[in-house]
Backbone bond lengths (Angstrom), bond angles and torsions (degrees), N, CA, C in turn:
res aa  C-N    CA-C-N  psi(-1)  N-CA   C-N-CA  omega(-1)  CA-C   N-CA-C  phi
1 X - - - 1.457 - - 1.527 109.51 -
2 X 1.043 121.81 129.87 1.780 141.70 -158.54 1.478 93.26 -110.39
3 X 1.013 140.83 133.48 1.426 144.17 -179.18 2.304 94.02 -149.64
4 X 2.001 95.34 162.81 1.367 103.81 161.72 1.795 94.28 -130.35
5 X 1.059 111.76 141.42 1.390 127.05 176.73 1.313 103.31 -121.21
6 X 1.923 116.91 122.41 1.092 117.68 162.20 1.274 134.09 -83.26
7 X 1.245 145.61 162.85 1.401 131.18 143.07 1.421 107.23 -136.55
8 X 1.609 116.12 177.99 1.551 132.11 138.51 1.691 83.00 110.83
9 X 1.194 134.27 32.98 1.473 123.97 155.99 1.561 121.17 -71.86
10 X 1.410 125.02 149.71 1.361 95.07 159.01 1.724 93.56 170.80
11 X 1.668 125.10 158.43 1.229 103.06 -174.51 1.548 122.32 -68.34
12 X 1.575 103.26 166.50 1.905 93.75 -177.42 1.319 103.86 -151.24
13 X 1.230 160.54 125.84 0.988 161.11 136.39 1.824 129.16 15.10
14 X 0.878 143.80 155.28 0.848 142.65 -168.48 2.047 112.49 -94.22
15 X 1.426 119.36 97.88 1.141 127.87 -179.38 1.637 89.40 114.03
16 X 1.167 130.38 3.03 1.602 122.80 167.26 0.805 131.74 -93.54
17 X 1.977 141.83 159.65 1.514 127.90 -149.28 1.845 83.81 -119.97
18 X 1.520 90.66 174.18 1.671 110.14 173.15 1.492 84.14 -174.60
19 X 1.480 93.26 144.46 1.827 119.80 174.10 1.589 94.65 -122.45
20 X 2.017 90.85 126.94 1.235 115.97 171.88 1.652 120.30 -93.80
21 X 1.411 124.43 141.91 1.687 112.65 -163.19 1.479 95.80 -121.48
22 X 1.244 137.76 136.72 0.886 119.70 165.55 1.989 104.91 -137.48
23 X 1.488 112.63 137.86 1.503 101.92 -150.90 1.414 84.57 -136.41
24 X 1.447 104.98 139.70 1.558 123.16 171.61 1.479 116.67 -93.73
25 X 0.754 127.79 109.83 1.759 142.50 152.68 1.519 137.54 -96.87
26 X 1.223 111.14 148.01 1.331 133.70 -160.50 1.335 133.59 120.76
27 X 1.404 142.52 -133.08 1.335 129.50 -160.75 1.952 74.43 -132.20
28 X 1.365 91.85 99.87 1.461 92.01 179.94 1.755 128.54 -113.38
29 X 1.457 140.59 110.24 0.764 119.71 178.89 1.537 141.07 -93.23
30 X 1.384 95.22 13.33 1.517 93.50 173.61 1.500 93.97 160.70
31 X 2.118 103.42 141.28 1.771 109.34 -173.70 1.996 98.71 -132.74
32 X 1.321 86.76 122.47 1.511 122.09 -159.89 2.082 81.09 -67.08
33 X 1.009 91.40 -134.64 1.860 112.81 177.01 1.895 99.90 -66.51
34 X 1.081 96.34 156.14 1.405 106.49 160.31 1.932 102.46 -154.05
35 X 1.520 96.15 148.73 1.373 114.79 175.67 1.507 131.70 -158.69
36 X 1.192 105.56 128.21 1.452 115.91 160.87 1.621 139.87 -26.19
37 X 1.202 138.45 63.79 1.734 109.80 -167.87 1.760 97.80 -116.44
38 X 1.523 102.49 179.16 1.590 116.27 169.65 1.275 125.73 -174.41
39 X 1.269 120.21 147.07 1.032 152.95 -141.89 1.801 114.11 -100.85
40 X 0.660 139.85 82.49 1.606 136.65 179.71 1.883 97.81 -79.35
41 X 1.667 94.83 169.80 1.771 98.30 -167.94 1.745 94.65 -92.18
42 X 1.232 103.24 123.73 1.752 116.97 -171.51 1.520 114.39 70.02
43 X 1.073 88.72 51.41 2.164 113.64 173.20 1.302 109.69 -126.30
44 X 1.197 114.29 152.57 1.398 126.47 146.37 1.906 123.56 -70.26
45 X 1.134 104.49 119.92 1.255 95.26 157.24 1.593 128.49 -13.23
46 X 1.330 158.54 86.70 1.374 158.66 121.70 1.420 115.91 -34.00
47 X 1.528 104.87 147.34 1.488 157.08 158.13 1.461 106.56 -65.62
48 X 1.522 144.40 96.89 1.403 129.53 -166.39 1.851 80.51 -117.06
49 X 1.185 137.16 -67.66 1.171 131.43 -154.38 1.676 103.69 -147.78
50 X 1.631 123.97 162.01 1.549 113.96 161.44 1.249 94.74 -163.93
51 X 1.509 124.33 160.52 1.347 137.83 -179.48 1.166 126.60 -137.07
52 X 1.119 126.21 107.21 1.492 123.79 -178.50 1.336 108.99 -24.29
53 X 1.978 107.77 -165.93 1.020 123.58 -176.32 2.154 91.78 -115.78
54 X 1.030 103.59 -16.45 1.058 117.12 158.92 1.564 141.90 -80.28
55 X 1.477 90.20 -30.40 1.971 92.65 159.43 1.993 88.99 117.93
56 X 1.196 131.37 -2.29 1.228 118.69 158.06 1.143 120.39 -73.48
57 X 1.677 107.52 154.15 1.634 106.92 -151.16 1.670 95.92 -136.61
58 X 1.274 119.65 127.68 1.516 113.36 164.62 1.174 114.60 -118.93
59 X 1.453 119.99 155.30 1.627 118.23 -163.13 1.371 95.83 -149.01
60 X 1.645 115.33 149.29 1.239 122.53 174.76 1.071 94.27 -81.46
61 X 1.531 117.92 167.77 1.423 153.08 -163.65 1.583 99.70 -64.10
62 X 1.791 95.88 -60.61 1.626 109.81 -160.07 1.839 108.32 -68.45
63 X 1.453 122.80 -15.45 0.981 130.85 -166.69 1.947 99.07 -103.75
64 X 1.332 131.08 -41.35 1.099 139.51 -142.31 2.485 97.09 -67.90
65 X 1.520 87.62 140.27 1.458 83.97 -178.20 1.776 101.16 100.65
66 X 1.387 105.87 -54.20 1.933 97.77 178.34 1.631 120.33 -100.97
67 X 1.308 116.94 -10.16 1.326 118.75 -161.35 1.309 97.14 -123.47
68 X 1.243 131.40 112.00 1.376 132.90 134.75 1.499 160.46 -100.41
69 X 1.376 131.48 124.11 1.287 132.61 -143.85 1.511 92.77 -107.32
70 X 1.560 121.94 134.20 0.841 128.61 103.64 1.856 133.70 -136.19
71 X 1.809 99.28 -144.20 1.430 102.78 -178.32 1.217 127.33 -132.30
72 X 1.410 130.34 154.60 1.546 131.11 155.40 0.925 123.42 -100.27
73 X 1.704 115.16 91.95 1.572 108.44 174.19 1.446 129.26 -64.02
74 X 1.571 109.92 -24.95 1.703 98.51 170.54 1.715 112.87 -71.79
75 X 1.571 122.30 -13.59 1.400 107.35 155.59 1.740 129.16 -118.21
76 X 1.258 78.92 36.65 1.942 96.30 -177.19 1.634 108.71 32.93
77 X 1.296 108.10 69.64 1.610 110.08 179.77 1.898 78.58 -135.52
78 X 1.689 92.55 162.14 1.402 114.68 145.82 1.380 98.60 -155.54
79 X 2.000 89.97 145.65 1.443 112.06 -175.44 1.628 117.41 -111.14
80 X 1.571 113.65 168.05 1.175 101.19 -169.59 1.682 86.62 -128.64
81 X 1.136 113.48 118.45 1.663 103.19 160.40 1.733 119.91 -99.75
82 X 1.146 117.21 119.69 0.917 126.16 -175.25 1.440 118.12 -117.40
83 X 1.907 105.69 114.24 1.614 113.15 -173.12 1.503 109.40 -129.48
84 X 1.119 102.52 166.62 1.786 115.74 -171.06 1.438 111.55 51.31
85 X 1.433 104.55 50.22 1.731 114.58 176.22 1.312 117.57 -59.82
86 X 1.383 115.06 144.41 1.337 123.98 169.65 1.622 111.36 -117.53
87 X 1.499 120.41 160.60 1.452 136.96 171.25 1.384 105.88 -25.05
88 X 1.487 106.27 -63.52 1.442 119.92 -158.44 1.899 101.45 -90.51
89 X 1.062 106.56 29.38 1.648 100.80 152.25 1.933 99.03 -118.29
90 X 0.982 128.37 34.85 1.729 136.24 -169.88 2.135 71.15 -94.94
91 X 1.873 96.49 122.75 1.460 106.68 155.04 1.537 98.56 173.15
92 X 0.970 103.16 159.51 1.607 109.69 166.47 1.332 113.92 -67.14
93 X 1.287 125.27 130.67 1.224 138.27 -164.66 1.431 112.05 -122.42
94 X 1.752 117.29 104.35 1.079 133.74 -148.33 1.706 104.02 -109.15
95 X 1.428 121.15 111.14 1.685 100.40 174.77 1.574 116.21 -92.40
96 X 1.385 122.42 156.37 1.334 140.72 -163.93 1.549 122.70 -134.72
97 X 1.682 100.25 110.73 1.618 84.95 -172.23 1.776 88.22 -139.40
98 X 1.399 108.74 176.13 1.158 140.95 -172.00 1.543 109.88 -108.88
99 X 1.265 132.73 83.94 1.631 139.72 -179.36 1.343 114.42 -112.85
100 X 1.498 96.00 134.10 1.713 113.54 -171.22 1.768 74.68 -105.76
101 X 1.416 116.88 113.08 1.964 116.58 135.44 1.305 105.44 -43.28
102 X 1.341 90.99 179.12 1.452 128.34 -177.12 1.529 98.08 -90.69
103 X 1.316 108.34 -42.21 1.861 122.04 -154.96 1.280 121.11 -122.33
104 X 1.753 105.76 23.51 1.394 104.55 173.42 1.924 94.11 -176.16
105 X 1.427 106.08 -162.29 0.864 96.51 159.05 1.646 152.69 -123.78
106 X 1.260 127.62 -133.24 2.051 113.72 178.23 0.995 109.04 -58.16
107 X 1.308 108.78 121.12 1.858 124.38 163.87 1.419 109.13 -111.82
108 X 1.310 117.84 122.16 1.640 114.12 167.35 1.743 93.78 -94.07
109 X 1.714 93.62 140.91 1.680 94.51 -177.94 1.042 112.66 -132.36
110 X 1.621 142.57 169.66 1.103 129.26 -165.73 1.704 87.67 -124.56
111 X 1.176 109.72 167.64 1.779 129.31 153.16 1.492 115.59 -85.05
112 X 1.288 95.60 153.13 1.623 102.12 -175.47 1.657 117.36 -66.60
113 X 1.454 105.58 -12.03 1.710 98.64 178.86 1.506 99.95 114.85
114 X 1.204 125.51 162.90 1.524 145.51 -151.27 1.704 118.10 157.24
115 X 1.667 107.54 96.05 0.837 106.71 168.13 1.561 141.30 -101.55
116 X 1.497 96.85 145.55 1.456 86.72 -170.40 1.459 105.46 -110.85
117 X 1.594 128.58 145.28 1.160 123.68 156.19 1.193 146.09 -114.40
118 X 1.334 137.69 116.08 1.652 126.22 -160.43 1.124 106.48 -101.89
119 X 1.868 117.73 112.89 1.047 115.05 -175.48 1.592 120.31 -163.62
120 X 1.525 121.97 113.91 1.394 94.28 -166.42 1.658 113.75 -97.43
């Protein structure tokens, strides 16, 4: 069983940082792209950041300059650090990756969600 587990949500102030973790487990043989997105209440799903398996990095517009993504492939996580927060980044923050098992085949999977709120 292949799972993504989030952590590191939590409220923060407005212009304050928090690093998001999000770590893949199971009998894993290999993680394609991974990415960042989130969700605000009466939003669409968003694209916040993603990183190859190679180390290229794409970033939305509204995030680019405070948020940075990357990864640890010897512990199959990618992180999101996120600084000089504003109100309007407040959403659940969902990670997204691309996993080949050991015992079957490509699953893109999501994390259970992690919200963050910026708010003083």
């Amino acid at each position: 069983q292949v799972q993504l587990v989030e952590s590191g949500g939590g409220l923060v102030q407005p212009g304050g940082s928090l690093r998001l973790s999000c770590a893949a487990s199971g009998s894993i043989l290999g993680i394609g792209v991974m990415g960042w997105y989130r969700q605000a209440p009466g939003k669409e799903r968003e694209l916040v950041a993603s990183i190859t398996a190679g180390g290229s990095i794409s970033n939305d517009d509204s995030v680019k300059g405070r948020f940075t993504i990357s990864r640890d492939n010897t512990k199959n996580t990618v992180y999101l650090q996120m600084n000089s927060l504003k109100p309007e980044d407040t959403a659940v923050y969902y990670c997204n990756a691309r996993v080949v098992p050991t015992t079957g085949k490509f699953l893109e999977l999501w994390g259970q969600g992690t919200l963050v709120t910026v708010s003083s």
